[in-house]
C-alpha positions as CSV (number, residue, x, y, z in Angstrom):
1,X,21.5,8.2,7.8
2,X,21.9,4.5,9.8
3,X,22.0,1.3,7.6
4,X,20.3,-1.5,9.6
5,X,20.1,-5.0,8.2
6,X,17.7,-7.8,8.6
7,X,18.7,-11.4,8.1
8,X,15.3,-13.2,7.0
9,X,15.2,-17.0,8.0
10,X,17.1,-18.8,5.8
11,X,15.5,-21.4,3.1
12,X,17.9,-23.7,2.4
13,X,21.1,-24.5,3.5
14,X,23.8,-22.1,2.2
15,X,21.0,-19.5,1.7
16,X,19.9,-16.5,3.9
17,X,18.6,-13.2,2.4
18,X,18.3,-10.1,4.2
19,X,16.1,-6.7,4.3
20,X,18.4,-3.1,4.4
21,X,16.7,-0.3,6.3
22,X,17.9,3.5,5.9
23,X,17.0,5.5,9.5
24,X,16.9,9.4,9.4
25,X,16.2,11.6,12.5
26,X,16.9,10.2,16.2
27,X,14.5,8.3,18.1
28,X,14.8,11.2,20.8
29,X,12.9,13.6,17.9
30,X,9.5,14.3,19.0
31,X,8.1,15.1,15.3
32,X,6.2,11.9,13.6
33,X,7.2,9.0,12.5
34,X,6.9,7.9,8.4
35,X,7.6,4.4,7.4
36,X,8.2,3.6,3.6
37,X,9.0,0.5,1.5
38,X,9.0,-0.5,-1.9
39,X,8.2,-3.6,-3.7
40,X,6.8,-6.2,-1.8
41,X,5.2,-7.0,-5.1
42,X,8.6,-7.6,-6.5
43,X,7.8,-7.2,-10.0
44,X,6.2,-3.2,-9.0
45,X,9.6,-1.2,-9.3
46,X,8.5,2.3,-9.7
47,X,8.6,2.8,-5.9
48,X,12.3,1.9,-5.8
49,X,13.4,4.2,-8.2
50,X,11.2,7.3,-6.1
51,X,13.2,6.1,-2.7
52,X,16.7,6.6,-4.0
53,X,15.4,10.0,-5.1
54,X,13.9,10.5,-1.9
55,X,17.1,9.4,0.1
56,X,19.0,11.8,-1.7
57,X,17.2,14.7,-0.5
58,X,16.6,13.3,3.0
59,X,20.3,13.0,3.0
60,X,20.7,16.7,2.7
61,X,17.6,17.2,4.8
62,X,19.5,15.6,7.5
63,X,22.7,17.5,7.0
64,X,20.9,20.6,7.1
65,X,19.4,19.8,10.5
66,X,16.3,19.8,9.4
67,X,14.6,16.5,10.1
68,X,12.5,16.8,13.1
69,X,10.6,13.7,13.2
70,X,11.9,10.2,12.1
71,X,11.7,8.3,9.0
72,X,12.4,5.0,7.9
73,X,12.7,3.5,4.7
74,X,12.8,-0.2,3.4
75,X,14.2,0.5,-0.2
76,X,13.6,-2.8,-1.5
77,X,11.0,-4.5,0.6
78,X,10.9,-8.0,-1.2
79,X,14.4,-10.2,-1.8
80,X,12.5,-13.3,-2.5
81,X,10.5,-12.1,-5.5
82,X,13.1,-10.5,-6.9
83,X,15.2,-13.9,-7.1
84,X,12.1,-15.1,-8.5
85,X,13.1,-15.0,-12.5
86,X,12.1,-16.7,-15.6
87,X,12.6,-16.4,-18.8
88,X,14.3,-12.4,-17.9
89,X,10.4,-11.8,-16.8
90,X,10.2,-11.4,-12.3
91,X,7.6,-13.5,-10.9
92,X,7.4,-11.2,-8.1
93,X,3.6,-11.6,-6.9
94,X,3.2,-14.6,-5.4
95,X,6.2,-16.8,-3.3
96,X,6.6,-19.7,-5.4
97,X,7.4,-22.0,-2.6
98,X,4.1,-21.3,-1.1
99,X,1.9,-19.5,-4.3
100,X,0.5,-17.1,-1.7
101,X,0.8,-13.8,-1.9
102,X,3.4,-11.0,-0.6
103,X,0.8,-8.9,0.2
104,X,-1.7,-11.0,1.9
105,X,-2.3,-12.9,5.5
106,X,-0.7,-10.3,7.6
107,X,-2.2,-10.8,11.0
108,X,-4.6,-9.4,13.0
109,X,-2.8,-7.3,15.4
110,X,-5.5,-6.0,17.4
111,X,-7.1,-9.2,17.9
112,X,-3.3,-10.8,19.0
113,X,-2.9,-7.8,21.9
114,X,-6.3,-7.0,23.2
115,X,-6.4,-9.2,26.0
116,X,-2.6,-8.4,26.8
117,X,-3.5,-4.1,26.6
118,X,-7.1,-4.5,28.1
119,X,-6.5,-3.7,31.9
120,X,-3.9,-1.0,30.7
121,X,-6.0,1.4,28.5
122,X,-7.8,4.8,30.1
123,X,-8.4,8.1,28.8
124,X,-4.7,9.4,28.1
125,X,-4.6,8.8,24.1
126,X,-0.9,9.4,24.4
127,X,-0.7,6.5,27.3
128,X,-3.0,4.6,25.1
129,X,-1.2,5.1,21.7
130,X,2.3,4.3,24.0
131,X,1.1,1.2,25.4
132,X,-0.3,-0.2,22.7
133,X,2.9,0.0,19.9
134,X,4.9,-1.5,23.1
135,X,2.4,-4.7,22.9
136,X,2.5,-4.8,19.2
137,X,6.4,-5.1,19.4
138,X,6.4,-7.7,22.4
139,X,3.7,-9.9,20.3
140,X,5.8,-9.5,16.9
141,X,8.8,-10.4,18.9
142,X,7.6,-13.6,20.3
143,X,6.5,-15.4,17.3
144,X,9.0,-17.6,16.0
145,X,8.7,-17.3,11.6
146,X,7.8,-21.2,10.2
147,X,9.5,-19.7,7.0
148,X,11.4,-17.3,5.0
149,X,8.1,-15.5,4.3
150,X,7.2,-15.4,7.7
151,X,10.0,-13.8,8.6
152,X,9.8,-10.8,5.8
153,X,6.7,-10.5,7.1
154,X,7.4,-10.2,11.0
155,X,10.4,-8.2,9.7
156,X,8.3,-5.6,7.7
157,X,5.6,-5.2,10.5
158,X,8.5,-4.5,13.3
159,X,9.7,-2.3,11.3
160,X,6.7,-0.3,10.6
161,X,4.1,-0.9,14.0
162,X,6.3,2.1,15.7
163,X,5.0,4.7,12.6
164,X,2.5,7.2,12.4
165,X,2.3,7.1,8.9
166,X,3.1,4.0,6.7
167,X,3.3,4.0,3.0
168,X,3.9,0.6,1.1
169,X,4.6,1.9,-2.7
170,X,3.4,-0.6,-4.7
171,X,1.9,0.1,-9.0
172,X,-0.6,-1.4,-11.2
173,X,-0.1,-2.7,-14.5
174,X,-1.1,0.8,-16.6
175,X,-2.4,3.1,-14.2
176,X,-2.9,6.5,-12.9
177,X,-1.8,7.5,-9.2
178,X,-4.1,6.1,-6.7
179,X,-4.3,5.5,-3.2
180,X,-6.2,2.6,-0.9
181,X,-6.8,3.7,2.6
182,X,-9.3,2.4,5.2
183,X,-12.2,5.1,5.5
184,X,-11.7,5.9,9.5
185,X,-8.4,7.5,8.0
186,X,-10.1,9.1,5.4
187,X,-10.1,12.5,7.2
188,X,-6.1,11.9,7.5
189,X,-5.2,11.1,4.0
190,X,-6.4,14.0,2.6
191,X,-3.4,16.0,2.6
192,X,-1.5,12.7,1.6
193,X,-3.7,12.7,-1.7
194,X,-3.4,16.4,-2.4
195,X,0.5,16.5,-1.5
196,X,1.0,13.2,-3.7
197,X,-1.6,14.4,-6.7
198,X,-3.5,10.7,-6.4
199,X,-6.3,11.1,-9.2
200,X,-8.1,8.0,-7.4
201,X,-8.4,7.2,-3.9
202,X,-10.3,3.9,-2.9
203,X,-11.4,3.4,0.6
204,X,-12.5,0.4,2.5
205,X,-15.1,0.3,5.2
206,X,-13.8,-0.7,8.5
207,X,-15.7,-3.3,10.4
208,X,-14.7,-6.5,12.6
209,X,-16.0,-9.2,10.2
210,X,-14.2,-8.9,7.2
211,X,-11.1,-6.9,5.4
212,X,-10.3,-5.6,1.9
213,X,-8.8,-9.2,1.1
214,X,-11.6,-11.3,3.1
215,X,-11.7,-12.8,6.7
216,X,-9.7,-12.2,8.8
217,X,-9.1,-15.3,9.8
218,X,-6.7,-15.3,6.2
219,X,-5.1,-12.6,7.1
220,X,-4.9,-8.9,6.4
221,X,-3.2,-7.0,3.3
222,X,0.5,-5.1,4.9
223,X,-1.1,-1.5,5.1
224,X,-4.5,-3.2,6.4
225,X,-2.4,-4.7,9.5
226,X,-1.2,-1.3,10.2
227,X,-4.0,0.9,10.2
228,X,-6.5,-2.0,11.5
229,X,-5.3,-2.3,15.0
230,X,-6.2,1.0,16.3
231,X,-10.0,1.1,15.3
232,X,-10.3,-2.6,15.8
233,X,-9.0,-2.0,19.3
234,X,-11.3,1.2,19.7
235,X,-14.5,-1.0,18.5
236,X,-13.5,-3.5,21.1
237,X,-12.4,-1.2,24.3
238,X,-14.7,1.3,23.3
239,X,-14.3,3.1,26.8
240,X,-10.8,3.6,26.2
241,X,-9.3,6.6,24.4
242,X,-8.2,4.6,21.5
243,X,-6.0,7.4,18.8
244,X,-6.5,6.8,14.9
245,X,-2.6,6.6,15.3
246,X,-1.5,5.0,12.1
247,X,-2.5,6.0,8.7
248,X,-1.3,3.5,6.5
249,X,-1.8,3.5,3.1
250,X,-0.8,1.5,-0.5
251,X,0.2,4.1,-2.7
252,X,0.3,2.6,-6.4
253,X,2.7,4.8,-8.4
254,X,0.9,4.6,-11.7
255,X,1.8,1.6,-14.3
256,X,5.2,-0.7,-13.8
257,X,6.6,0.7,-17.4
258,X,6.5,4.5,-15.5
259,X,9.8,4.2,-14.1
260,X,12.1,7.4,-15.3
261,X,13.9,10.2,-13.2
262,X,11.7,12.8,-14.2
263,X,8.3,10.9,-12.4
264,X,10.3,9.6,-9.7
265,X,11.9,13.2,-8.8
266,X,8.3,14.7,-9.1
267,X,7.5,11.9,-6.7
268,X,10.5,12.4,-4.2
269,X,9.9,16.1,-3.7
270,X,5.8,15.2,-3.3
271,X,6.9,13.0,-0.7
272,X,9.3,15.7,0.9
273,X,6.5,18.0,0.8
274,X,4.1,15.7,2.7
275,X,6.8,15.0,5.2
276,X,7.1,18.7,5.8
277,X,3.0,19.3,6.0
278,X,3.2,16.3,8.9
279,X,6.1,17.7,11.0
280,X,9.1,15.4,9.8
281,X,11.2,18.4,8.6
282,X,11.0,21.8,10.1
283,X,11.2,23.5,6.2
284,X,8.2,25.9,5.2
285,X,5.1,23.9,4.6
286,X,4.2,24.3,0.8
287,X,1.0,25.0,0.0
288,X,-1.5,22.9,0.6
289,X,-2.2,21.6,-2.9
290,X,-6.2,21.2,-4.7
291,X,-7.3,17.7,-4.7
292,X,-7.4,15.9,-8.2
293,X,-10.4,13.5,-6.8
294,X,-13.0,13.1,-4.5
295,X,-12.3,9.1,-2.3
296,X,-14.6,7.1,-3.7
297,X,-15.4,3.2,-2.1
298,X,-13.5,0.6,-2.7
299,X,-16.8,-1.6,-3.0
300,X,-17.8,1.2,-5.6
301,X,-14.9,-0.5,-7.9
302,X,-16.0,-2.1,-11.5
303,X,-13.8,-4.3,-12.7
304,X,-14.3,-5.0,-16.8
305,X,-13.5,-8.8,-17.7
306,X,-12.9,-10.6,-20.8
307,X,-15.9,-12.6,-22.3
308,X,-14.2,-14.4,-24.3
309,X,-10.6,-14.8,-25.7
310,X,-8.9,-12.2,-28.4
311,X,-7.0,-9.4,-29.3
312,X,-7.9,-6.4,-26.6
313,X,-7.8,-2.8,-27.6
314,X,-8.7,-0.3,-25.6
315,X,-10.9,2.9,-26.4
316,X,-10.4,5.0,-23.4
317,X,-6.8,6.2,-21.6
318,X,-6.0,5.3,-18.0
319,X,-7.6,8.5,-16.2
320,X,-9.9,8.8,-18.5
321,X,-13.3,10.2,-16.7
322,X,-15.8,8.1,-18.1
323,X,-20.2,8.2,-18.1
324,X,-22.1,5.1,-18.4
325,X,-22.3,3.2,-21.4
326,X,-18.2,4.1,-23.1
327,X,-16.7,1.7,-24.4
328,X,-13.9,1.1,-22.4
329,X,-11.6,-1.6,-24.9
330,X,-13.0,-4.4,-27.1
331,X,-11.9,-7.8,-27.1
332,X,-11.8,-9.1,-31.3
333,X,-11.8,-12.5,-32.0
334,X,-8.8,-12.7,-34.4
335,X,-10.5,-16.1,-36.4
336,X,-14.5,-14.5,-36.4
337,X,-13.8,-11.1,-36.4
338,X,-16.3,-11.2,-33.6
339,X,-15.9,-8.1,-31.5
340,X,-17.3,-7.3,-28.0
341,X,-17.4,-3.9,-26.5
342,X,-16.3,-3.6,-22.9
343,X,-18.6,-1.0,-21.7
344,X,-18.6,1.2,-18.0
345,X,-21.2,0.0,-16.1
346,X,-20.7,3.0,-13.2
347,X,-19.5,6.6,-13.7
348,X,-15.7,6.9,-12.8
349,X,-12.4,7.1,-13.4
350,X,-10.2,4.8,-15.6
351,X,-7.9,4.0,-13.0
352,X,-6.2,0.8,-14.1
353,X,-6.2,-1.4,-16.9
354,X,-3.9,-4.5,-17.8
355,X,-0.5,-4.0,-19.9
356,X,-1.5,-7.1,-22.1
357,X,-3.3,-6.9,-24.6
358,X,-4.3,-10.7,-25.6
359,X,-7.4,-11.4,-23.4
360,X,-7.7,-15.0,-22.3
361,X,-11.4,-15.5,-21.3
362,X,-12.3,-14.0,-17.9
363,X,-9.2,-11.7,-17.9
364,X,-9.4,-8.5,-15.2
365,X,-9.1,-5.6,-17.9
366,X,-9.7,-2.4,-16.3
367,X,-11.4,-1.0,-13.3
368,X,-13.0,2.3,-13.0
369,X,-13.5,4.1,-9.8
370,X,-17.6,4.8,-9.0
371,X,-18.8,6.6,-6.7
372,X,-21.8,3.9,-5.1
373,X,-20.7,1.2,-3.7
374,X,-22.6,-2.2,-4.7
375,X,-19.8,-5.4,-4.1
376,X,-19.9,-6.8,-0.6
377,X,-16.9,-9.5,0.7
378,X,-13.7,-9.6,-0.7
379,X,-12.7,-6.6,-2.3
380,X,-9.5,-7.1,-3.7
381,X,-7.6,-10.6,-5.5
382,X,-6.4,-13.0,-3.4
């Protein structure tokens, strides 16, 4: 294993943060490349606790002789939100300097190279595939960060544009495993679903005028900047042999209270056993395990709110497979005793639900995973 490390522009004088990166395998391996960080939603630690578990047995992987591919992991993908503390509680979310999110304007890749690759691209996938990382690293490498979050971002995306596969582990409040992936990888992340045991996967349907967060124009979501730039390109050089060559995909390890040794191990060895099925380690490939869902859209996604203010107790447990009409939680007006039943409106899967439970009016509660999809623009909070 090689330690790398990142100094991020500094913020104020006498301050400078950094990212670590672990490296396993040599860049001469011809297997596949995985990419993994944890936490660039600071405040979302389960996905730390799976990569020391996951180092460990890459470690001996390594030792062994057995890594054929290359893999690199970003243990802790977010130094600013983690300094970001108050009252013992981590404001990891948003960057207070700027309130926007971690996870949010990424740019658009495809649109930054396509001129640059144009004139180069024929119908060699592997030329195609070779020529277009190299732009990606040239463009990342020429824009000078206005920031500190700038610079994790360019950081993070250098890191990561050279991958065949990136995962960016991430949780929900209370949650079961689920996966987002954009649907021209669909085909690709089903062994990643199967391997991982996601009981929700929520795709997002790829086109040129908008993303899972919005416009483009605002920028893309980290996994969404990834993936993005090879059909993007395809749609745009559509005589070119343009590979699917980056499935990228936010993983969200269950709720941010499921953070024990037992669920991380279990996690680890999934992960080993995904990195075997894709070529990264030359081990026996388990067996190919039965999927827990079917990928339902991400525009398919009901999201219960809070009517009005009170105490919010829920009916149904996260995973829970629900029909129309349960009652997913009520929200009881502690001073009426007025009580209003949060009921599905699709068929679906409980896959997340808040940890609080006092609803302020208009409060996100819960989503539930259906299988028709019915919300157009921006699919996920800014």
């Amino acid at each position: 294993m090689r330690t790398q490390h990142h100094p991020l522009r500094s913020p104020s004088s006498g301050t400078q943060r950094a990212l670590h990166s672990w490296h396993f395998g040599s860049a001469d391996n011809e297997g596949p490349h995985v990419y993994l960080q944890a936490s660039l939603h600071a405040d979302e630690l389960p996905g730390m606790l799976v990569l020391q578990h996951l180092k460990r047995l890459l470690v001996a992987a390594e030792a062994a002789g057995h890594i054929t591919g290359q893999v690199t992991i970003v243990p802790m993908a977010n130094p600013i939100g983690l300094d970001q503390t108050l009252l013992y509680a981590q404001l990891g979310r948003f960057e207070l300097a700027s309130g926007k999110n971690f996870n949010r304007h990424y740019p658009d890749m495809a649109s930054a190279i396509s001129d640059t690759v144009a004139a180069q691209l024929g119908d060699d996938e592997t030329a195609n595939k070779r020529t277009i990382r190299q732009a990606m690293q040239q463009w990342l490498a020429a824009q000078a960060p206005a920031s500190e979050l700038d610079s994790l971002r360019l950081t993070l995306l250098t890191l990561a544009c050279e991958a065949d596969v990136v995962l960016d582990l991430h949780c929900d409040f209370e949650a079961s495993l689920h996966l987002y992936v954009e649907a021209p990888y669909l085909d690709q992340a089903d062994a990643l679903m199967r391997y991982l045991g996601a009981q929700t996967v929520l795709w997002a349907e790829a086109n040129n005028a908008s993303s899972m967060v919005g416009d483009t124009r605002d920028g893309l979501c980290f996994d969404e900047a990834l993936s993005s730039v090879w059909w993007r390109l395809r749609a745009q050089h559509p005589d070119a042999a343009i590979p699917m060559a980056c499935l990228s995909s936010t993983v969200e390890l269950r709720g941010q209270a499921d953070v024990s040794h037992p669920l991380a191990e279990q996690d680890a060895r999934n992960l080993m056993a995904y990195l075997t099925h894709r070529g990264v380690l030359s081990a026996p490939s388990l067996p190919m395990p039965v999927a827990a869902c079917v990928p339902t859209p991400l525009a398919g996604s009901q999201t219960l709110c809070a009517p009005h203010a009170g105490v919010l107790v829920y009916q149904q447990p996260v995973g829970a497979q629900l029909a129309v009409g349960d009652v997913v939680a009520q929200v009881i007006d502690p001073l009426t005793g007025h009580t209003t039943d949060l009921r599905a409106e699709v068929a679906g899967a409980l896959y997340a639900r808040h940890v609080l439970r006092w609803a302020t009016t208009g409060l996100d509660v819960a989503k539930i995973a259906g299988p028709t999809a019915f919300k157009t623009g921006q699919l996920l909070s800014a």
